[in-house]
C-alpha positions in Angstrom: 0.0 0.0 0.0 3.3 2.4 0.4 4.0 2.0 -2.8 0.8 2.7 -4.3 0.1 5.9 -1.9 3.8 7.2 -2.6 3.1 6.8 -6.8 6.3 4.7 -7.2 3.6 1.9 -8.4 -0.2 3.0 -10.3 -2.1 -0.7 -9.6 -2.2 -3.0 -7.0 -4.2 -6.1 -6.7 -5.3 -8.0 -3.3 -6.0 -4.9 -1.4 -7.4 -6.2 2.0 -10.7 -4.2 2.4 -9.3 -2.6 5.8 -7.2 -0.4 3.8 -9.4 0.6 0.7 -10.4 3.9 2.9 -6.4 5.1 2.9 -6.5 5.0 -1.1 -7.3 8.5 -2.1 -10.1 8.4 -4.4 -9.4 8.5 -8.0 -12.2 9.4 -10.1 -10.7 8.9 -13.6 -9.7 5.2 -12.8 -11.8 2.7 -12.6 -11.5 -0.1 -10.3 -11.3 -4.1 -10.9 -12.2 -6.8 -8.9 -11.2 -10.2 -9.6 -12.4 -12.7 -7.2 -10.3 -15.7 -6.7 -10.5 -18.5 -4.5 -7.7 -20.7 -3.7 -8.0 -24.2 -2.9 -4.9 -26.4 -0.8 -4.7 -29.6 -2.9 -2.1 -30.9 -1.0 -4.7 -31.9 2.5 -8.5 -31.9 2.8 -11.4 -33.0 0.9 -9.9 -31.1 -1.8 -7.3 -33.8 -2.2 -8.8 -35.5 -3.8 -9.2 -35.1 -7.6 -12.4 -36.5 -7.7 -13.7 -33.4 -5.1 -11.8 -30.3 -7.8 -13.3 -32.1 -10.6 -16.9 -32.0 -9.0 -16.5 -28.8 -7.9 -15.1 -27.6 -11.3 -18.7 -29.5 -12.9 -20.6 -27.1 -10.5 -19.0 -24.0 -11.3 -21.9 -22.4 -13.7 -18.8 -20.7 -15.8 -21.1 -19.0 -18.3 -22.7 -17.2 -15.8 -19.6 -16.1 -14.7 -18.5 -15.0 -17.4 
């Protein structure tokens, strides 16, 4: 967030929502929000391949779109 508020960078992504109200508002840019969720394949039920391919089917990506 220092870099963004000092201009040494224009764009950051995964700003935590506790710090949106220190970003000084910018009215000629808009902003983007790309959700993203992040599954551990490693442990869980998501070990399982079986359990990201289901969830993959049941992902209505059209919609989404």
């Amino acid at each position: 967030l220092s870099s963004l508020l000092s201009g040494e960078v224009d764009l950051m992504t995964n700003l935590l929502p506790e710090f949106v109200a220190q970003v000084p508002q910018a009215k000629s840019v808009s902003g983007l929000e790309l959700p993203i969720i992040i599954l551990d394949a490693d442990e869980g039920p998501t070990a399982d391949v079986r359990v990201r391919q289901a969830l993959n089917m049941a992902v209505d990506k059209e919609a989404l779109a």
